[in-house]
C-alpha positions as CSV (number, residue, x, y, z in Angstrom):
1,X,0.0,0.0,0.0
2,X,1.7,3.2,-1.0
3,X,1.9,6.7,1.4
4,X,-0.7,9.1,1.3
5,X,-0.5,12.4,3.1
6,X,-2.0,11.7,6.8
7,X,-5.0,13.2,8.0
8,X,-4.3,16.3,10.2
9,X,-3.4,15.6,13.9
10,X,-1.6,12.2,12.4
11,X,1.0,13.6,10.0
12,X,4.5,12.2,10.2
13,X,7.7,14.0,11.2
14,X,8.8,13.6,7.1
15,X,5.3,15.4,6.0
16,X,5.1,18.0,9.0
17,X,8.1,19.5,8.1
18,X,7.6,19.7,4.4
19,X,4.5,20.9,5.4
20,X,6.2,24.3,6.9
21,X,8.8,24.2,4.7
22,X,5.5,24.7,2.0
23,X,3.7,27.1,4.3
24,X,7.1,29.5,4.4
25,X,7.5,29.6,0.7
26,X,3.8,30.3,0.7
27,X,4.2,33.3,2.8
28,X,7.2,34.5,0.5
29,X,6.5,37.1,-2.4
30,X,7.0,36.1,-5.8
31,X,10.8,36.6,-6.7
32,X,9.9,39.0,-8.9
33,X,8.4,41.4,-6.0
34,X,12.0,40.1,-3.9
35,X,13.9,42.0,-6.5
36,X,11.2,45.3,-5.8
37,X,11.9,44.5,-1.8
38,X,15.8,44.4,-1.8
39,X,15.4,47.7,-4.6
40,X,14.1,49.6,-1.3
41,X,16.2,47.7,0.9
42,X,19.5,49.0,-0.5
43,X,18.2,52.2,-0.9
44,X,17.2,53.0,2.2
45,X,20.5,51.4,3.7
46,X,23.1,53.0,1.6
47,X,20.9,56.5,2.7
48,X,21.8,55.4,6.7
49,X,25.7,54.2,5.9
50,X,26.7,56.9,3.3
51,X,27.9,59.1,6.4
52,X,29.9,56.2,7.8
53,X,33.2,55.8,6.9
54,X,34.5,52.9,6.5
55,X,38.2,51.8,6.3
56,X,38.1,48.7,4.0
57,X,40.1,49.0,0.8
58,X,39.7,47.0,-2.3
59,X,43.0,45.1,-3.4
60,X,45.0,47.6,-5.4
61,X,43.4,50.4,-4.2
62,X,44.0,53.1,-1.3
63,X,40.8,54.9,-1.1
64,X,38.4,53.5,1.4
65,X,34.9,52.0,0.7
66,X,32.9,54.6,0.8
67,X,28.8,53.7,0.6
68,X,27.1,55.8,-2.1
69,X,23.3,57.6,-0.9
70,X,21.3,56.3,-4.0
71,X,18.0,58.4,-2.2
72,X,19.6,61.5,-3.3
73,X,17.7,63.5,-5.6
74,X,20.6,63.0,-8.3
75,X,21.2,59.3,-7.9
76,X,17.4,58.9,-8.3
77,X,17.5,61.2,-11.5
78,X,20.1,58.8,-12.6
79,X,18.4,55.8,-12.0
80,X,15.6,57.0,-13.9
81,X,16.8,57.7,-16.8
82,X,18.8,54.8,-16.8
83,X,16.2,52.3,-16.1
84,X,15.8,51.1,-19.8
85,X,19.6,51.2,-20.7
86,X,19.8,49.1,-17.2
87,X,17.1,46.2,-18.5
88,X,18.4,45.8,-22.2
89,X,21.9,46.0,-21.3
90,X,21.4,43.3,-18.5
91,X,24.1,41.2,-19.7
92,X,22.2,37.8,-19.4
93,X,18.9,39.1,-21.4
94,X,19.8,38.8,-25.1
95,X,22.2,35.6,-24.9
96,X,19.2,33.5,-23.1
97,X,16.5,35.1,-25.7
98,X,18.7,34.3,-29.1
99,X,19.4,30.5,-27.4
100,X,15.8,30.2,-26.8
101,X,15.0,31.1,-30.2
102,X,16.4,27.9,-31.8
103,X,15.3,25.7,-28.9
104,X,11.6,27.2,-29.8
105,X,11.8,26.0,-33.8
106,X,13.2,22.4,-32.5
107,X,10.8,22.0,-29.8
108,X,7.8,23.4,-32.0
109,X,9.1,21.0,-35.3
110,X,9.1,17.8,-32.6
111,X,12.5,17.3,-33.1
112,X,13.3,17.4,-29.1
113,X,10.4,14.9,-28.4
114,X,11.5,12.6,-31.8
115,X,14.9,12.0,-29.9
116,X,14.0,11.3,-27.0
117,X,11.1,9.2,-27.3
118,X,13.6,6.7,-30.0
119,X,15.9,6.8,-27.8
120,X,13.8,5.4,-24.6
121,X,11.8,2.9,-26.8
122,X,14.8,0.9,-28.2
123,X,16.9,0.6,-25.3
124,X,17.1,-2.8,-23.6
125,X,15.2,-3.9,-20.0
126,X,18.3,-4.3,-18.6
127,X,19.6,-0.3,-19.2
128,X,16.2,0.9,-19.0
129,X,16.9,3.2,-15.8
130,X,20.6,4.3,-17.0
131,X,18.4,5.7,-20.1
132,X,15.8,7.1,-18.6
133,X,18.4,9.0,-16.6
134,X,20.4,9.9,-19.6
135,X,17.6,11.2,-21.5
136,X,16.3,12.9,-18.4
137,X,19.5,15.2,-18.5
138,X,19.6,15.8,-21.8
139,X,16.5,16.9,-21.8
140,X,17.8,20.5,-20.6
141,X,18.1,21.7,-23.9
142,X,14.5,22.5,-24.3
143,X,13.9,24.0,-21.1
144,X,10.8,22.1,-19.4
145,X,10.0,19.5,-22.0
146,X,11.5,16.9,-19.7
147,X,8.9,17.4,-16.7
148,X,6.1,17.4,-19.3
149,X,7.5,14.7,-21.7
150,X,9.9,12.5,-20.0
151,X,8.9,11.8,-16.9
152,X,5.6,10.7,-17.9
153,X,6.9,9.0,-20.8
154,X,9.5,7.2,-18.2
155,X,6.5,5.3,-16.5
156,X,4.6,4.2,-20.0
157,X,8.1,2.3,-20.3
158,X,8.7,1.2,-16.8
159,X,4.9,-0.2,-16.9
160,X,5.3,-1.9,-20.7
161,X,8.7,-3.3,-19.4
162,X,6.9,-5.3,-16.6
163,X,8.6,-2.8,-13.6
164,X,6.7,-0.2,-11.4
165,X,6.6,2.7,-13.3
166,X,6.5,4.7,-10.1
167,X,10.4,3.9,-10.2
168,X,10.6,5.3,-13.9
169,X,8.6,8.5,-12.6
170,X,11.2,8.8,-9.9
171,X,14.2,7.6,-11.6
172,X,13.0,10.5,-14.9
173,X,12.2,13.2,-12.2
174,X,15.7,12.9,-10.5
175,X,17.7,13.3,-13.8
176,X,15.7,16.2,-15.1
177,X,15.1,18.1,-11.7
178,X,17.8,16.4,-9.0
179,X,20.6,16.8,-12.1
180,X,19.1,20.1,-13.3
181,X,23.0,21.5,-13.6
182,X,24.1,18.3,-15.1
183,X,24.4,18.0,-18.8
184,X,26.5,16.8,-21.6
185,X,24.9,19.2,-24.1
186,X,24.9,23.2,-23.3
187,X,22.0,24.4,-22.6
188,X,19.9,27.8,-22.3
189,X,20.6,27.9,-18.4
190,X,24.4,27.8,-19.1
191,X,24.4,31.3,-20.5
192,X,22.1,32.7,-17.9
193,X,24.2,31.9,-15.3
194,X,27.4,32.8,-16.8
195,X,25.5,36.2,-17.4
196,X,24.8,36.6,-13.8
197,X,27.7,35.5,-12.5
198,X,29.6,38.1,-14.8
199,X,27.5,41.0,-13.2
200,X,29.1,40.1,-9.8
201,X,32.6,39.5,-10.7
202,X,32.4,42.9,-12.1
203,X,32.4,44.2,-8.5
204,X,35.3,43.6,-8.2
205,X,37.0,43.2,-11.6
206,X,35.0,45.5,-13.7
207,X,36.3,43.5,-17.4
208,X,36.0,40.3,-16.2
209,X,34.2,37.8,-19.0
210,X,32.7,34.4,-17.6
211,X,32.1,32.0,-20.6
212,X,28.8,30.6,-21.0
213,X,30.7,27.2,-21.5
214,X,33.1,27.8,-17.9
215,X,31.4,24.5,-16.3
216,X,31.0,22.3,-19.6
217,X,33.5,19.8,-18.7
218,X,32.5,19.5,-15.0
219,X,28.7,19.5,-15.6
220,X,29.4,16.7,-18.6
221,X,31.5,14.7,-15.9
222,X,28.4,15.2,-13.4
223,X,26.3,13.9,-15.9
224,X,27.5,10.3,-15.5
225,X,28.1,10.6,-11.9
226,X,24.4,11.7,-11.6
227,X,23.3,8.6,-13.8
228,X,25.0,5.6,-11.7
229,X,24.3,7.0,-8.7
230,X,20.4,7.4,-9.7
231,X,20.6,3.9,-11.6
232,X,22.0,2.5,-8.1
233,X,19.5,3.9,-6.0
234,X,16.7,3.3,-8.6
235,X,17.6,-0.5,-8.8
236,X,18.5,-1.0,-5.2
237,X,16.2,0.7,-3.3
238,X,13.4,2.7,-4.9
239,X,12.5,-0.6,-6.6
240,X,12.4,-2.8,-4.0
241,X,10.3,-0.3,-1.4
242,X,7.9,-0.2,-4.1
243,X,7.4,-4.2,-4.3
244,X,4.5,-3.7,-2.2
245,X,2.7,-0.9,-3.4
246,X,-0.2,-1.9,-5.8
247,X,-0.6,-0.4,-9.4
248,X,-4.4,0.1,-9.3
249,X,-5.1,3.0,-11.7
250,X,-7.5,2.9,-14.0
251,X,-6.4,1.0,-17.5
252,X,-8.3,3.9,-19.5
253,X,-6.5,6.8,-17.4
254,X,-3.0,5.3,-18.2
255,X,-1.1,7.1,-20.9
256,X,0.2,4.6,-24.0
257,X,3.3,4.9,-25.5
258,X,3.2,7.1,-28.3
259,X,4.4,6.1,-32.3
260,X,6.3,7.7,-34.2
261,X,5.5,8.0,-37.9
262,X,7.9,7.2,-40.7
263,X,8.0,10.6,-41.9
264,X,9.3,11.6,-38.1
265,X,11.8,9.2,-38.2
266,X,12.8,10.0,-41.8
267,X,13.5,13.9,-40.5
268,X,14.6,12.9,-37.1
269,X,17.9,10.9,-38.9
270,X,18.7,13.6,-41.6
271,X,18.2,16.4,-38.4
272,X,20.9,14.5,-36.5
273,X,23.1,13.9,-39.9
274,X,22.4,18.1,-40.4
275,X,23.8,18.5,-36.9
276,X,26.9,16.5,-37.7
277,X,27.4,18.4,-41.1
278,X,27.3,21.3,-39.1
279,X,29.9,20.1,-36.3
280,X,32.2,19.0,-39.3
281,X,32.2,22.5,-40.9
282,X,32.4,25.0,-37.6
283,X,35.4,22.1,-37.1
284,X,36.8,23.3,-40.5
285,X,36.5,26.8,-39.9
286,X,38.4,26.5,-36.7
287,X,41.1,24.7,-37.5
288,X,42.0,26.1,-40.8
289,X,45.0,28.2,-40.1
290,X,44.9,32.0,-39.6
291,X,40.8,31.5,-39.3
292,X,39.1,34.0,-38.0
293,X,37.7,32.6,-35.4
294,X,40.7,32.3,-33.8
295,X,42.5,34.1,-31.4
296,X,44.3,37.4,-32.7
297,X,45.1,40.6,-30.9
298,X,43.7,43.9,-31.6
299,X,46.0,46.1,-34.3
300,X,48.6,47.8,-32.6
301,X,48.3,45.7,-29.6
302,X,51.0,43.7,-28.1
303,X,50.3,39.6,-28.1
304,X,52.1,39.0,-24.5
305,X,49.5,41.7,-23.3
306,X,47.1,40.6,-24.9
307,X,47.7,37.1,-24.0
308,X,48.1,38.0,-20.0
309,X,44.7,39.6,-20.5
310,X,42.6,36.6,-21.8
311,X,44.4,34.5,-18.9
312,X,42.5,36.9,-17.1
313,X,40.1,36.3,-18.7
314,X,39.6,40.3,-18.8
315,X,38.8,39.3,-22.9
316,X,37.9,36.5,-24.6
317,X,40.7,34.6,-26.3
318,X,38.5,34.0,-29.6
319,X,35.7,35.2,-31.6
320,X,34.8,31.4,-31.3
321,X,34.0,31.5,-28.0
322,X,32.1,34.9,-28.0
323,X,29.9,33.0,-30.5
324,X,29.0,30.3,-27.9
325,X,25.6,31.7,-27.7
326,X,24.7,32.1,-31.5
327,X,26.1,28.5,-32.5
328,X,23.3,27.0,-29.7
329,X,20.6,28.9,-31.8
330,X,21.8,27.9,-35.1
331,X,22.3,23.9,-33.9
332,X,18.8,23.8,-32.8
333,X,17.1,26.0,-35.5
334,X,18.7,24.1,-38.9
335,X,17.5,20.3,-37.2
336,X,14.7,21.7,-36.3
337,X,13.5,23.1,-39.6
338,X,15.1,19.9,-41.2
339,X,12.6,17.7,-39.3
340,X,10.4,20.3,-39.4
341,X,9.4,19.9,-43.3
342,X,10.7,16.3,-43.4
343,X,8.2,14.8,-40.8
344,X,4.9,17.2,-42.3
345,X,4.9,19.2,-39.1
346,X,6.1,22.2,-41.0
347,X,4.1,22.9,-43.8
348,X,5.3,26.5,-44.2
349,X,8.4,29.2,-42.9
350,X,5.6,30.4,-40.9
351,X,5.5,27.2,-38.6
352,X,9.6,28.2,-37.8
353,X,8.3,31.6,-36.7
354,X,5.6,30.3,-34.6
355,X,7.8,28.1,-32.7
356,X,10.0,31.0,-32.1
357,X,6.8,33.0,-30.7
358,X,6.2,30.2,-28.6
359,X,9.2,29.9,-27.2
360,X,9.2,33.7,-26.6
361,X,6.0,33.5,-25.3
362,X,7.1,31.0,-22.3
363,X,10.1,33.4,-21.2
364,X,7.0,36.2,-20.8
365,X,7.6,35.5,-16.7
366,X,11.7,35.8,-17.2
367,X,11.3,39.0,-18.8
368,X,9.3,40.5,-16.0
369,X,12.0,39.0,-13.6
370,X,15.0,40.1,-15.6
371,X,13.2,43.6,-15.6
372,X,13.7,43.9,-11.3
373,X,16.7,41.5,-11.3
374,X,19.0,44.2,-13.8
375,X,17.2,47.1,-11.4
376,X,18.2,45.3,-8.2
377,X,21.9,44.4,-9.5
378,X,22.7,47.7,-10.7
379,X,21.3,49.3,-7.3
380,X,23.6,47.0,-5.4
381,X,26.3,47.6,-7.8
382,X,25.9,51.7,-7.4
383,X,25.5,51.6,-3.8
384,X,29.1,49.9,-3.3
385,X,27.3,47.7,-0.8
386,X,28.4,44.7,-2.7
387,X,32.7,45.7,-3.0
388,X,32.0,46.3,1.3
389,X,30.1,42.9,1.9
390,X,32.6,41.1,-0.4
391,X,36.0,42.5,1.4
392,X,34.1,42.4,5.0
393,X,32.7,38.6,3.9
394,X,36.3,38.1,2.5
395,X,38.3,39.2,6.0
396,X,35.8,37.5,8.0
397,X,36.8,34.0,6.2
398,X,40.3,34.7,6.5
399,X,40.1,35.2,9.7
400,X,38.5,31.8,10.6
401,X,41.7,30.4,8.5
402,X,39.2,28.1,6.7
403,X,40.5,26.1,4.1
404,X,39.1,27.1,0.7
405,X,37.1,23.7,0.2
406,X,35.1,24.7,3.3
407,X,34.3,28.2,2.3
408,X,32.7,26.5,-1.3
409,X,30.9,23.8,0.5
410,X,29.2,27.0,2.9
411,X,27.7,28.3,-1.3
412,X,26.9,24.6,-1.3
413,X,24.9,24.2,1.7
414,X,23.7,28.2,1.4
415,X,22.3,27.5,-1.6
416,X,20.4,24.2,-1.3
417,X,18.5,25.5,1.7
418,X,17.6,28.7,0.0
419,X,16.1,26.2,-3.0
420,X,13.5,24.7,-0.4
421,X,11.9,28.3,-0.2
422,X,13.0,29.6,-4.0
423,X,12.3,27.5,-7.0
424,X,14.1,29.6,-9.8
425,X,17.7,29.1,-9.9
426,X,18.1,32.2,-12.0
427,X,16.2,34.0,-9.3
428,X,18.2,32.7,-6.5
429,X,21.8,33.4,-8.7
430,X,20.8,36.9,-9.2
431,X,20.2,37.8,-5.6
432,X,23.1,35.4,-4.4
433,X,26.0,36.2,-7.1
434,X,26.6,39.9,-6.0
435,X,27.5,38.5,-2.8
436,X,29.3,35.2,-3.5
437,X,31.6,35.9,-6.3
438,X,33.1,39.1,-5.7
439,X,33.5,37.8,-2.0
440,X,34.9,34.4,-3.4
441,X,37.0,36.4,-5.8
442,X,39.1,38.2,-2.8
443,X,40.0,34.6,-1.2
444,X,41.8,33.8,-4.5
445,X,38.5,31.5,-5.6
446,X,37.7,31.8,-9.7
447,X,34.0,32.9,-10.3
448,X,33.8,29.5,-12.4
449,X,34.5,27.6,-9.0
450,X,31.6,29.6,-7.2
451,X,28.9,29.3,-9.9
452,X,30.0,25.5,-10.3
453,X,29.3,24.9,-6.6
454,X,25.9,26.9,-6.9
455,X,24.8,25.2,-9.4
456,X,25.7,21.6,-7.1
457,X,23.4,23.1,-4.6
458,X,20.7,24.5,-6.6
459,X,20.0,21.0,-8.2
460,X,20.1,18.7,-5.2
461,X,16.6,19.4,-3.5
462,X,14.7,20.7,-6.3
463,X,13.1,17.4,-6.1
464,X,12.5,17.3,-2.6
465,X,10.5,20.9,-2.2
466,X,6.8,21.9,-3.0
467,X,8.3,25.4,-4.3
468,X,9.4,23.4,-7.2
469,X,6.5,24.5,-9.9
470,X,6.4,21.0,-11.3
471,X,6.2,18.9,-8.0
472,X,2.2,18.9,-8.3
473,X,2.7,17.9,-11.9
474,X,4.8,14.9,-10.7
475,X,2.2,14.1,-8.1
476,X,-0.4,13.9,-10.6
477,X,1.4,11.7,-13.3
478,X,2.4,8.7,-10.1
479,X,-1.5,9.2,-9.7
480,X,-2.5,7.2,-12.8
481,X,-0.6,4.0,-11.5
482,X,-1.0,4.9,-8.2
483,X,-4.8,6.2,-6.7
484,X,-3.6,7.5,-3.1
485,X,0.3,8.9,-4.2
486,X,0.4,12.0,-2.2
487,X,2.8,14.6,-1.3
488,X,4.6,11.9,1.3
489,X,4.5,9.2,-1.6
490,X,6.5,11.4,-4.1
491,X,8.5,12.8,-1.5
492,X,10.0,9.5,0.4
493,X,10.7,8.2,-3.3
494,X,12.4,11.4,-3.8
495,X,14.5,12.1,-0.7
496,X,16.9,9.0,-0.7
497,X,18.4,11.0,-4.3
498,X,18.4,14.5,-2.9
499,X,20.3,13.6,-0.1
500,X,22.8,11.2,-1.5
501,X,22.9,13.4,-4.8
502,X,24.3,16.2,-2.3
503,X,27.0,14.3,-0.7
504,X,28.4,12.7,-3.5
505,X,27.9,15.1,-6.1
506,X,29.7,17.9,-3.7
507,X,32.4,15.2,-2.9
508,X,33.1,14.5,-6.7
509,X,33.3,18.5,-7.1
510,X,36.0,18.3,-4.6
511,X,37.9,16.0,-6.3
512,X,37.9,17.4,-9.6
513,X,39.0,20.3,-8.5
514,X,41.7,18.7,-6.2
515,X,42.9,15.9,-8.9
516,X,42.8,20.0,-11.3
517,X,40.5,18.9,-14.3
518,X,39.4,21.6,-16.6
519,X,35.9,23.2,-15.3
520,X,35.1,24.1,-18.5
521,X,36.1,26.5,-21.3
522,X,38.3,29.2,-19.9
523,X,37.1,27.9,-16.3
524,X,39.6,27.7,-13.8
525,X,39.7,27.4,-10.1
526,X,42.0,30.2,-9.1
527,X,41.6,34.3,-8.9
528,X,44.3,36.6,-9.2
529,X,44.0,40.1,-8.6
530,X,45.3,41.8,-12.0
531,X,48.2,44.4,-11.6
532,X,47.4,47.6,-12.7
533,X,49.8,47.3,-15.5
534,X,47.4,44.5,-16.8
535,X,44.2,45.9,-16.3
């Protein structure tokens, strides 16, 4: 007999405290009105500290910190009419929007849902839950389709293949929401991130450039971690506890597993041959000497310089990698028009643009979150309250003589309790970033490091929380095998990945970065202040 949620005066210790855990986040604004809150906040503040002076330097500088009154009448007048420069200059806007574009036309053309349903039909009983798993995370790409269409599609094949499919549910959910961060493929959140991370390293180092691809190699690696560990506990223990739980849905209610025409198939292969043609040339272009998407120094400018600068990474070492970004657009959009027109789904160029409106239309909440985000940021930026916290944050951890590998597993453990209460991890960055990296940045610790170790703890409970927009969703689909699944159901199937997700995925951060594997593209672990000769 599964869990259901017990009556009131009989709940468990594992439900009551989800059950305030669920009640706080209730009482919590939306994140958009947090951003209007901590506008006011820092306003107000820097008005009551502006006449303290305070001693604290920045490295390289003699002049103290000194807080800046943003209530004046000319710092108002200022933030006026700067307000629209502010939002369409915010430096993570227009590299999510152009990535979303070509996720839109491959999402819209059924492209996404072509691979991922082939790939999950012809895969053997005995690697069913490594699959699942895989396809989970590489689901990513195109944003929420894996909530919608892999995890219910995980416990069609679960249930065809003769196992519960409340295991595939589970084993889906954790590899799309548990290894939200982990992915071989990049993705639109890679950008976002990089974007918001950028803004806060900027505190500090106001030309500093975080790649979009800075974690590539490390979240690639977590990708297979996150898929034997989830295969073990799928297998091992998740399966077994639900031996004894009944599938007594109703036969009608159950979804079927869905076919794939010929014509799909046909436009699925030549979409993934397109994307191979399309590897082999940017390859090509690359490599052939003197290209120009390779590295070369502005005229006049000396290459030792320049080259001490993109170490820095105060520029980017390529054209190449500053087209990161529009190479994710175009190898979604050509597949997805491909299959598109191939598979009938497309009957004219006006399908393309439709599933670019769509996928426009679905980052409507993000723009209204950007919007306060870029107003917050650039109020915290003015105020100087983020250089002060950062060098005060900084001294305080020197103090304690804390090795570094404690200070990142504190952004770690910060940041998966604040998930419980915040479900949007480009919510959470943006208030979080101003404060961690510049701070992380004075101890000598890379901005790469700090968003890598964020993005650990962001993932990790997301499938443990009832802030997480989709948890009802998931509640609903284990409902079709299961009558009574309720909140405790989902939740004790959940919590054994959460938890060991966060040891072991925090532990093999820690050795990666001890054994000194690449983070990513121009990702390192280490800070260095720049002279002033290089900046």
């Amino acid at each position: 007999m599964s869990e259901s949620t017990p009556a009131k005066g009989k709940r468990g210790p594992l439900v009551a405290f989800l059950d305030t855990i669920e009640w706080m986040g209730n009482k919590l604004p939306d994140p958009a009105v947090l951003f209007v809150i901590g506008i006011v906040t820092v306003w107000v503040a820097s008005a009551f500290c502006s006449p303290i002076a305070f001693t604290e330097t920045l490295p390289g500088t003699t002049d103290p910190i000194r807080i800046v009154n943003l209530l004046s009448f000319d710092k108002l007048a200022d933030f006026l009419s700067k307000m629209t420069e502010t939002f369409v200059g915010f430096h993570p806007l227009g590299v999510v929007l152009v990535a979303m574009l070509g996720v839109g036309v491959a999402d819209h053309s059924g492209f996404i849902n072509a691979v991922l349903k082939t790939m999950l039909t012809y895969t053997p009983k005995s690697l069913l839950t490594p699959m699942v798993i895989f396809v989970a995370i590489i689901s990513h790409t195109a944003a929420d389709a894996g909530y919608v269409v892999v995890i219910p599609l995980a416990g069609v094949i679960f249930y065809g293949a003769g196992r519960h499919p409340l295991a595939g549910i589970a084993a889906a959910f954790a590899g799309v929401s548990g290894g939200f961060s982990a992915n071989f493929i990049p993705c639109g959140i890679d950008p976002l991130l990089a974007g918001l991370t950028t803004t806060g390293a900027r505190l500090i180092d106001g030309e500093y450039i975080v790649n979009p691809l800075c974690n590539l190699f490390f979240t690639g690696c977590s990708s297979i971690l996150i898929i034997a560990v989830g295969w073990v506990i799928t297998d091992f223990l998740i399966e077994p506890k639900l031996r004894t739980t009944a599938v007594d849905g109703d036969p009608a209610q159950m979804p079927k597993l869905p076919e794939l025409s010929p014509q799909d198939r046909r436009g699925m292969m030549l979409a993934l041959l397109s994307i191979a043609g399309c590897a082999g040339l940017l390859a090509l272009w690359a490599l052939w000497p003197g290209s120009s998407l390779q590295a070369k120094p502005p005229e006049g400018e000396d290459w030792a310089l320049y080259q001490r600068l993109t170490s820095l990474n105060k520029t980017s070492p390529a054209r190449l990698m500053n087209a990161i970004v529009p190479l994710i657009f175009i190898f979604f959009l050509i597949p997805g028009l491909i299959h598109g027109f191939v598979s009938g789904n497309f009957k004219t160029h006006r399908d393309a643009i439709k599933g670019m409106s769509k996928a426009m239309e679905s980052m409507g909440y993000y723009l209204v979150l950007v919007f306060f985000a870029a107003l917050f940021i650039a109020s915290f930026t003015d105020s100087r309250f983020g250089a002060l916290l950062a060098v005060k944050g900084a001294a305080a951890l020197k103090s304690l003589n804390a090795p570094p590998t404690v200070t990142v597993l504190g952004v770690i453990l910060l940041s998966t309790t604040v998930n419980l209460l915040i479900g949007s991890a480009s919510a959470k960055w943006a208030m979080l970033a101003p404060i961690f990296v510049p701070m992380l940045m004075l101890l000598g610790i890379s901005p790469e490091l700090t968003q890598a170790a964020y993005r650990v703890g962001d993932s990790c409970t997301n499938i443990i929380t009832p802030m997480m927009p989709y948890f009802p969703l998931v509640v609903v689909f284990c409902q079709r095998y299961v009558k009574n699944t309720g909140l405790g159901t989902v939740t004790s199937l959940m919590l054994p990945y959460s938890m060991t997700f966060l040891v072991v995925w925090s532990a093999f951060l820690f050795i990666y970065w001890q054994i000194g594997l690449p983070l990513g593209i121009s990702g390192g672990y280490e800070y260095v202040m720049p002279t002033p000769a290089a900046q």
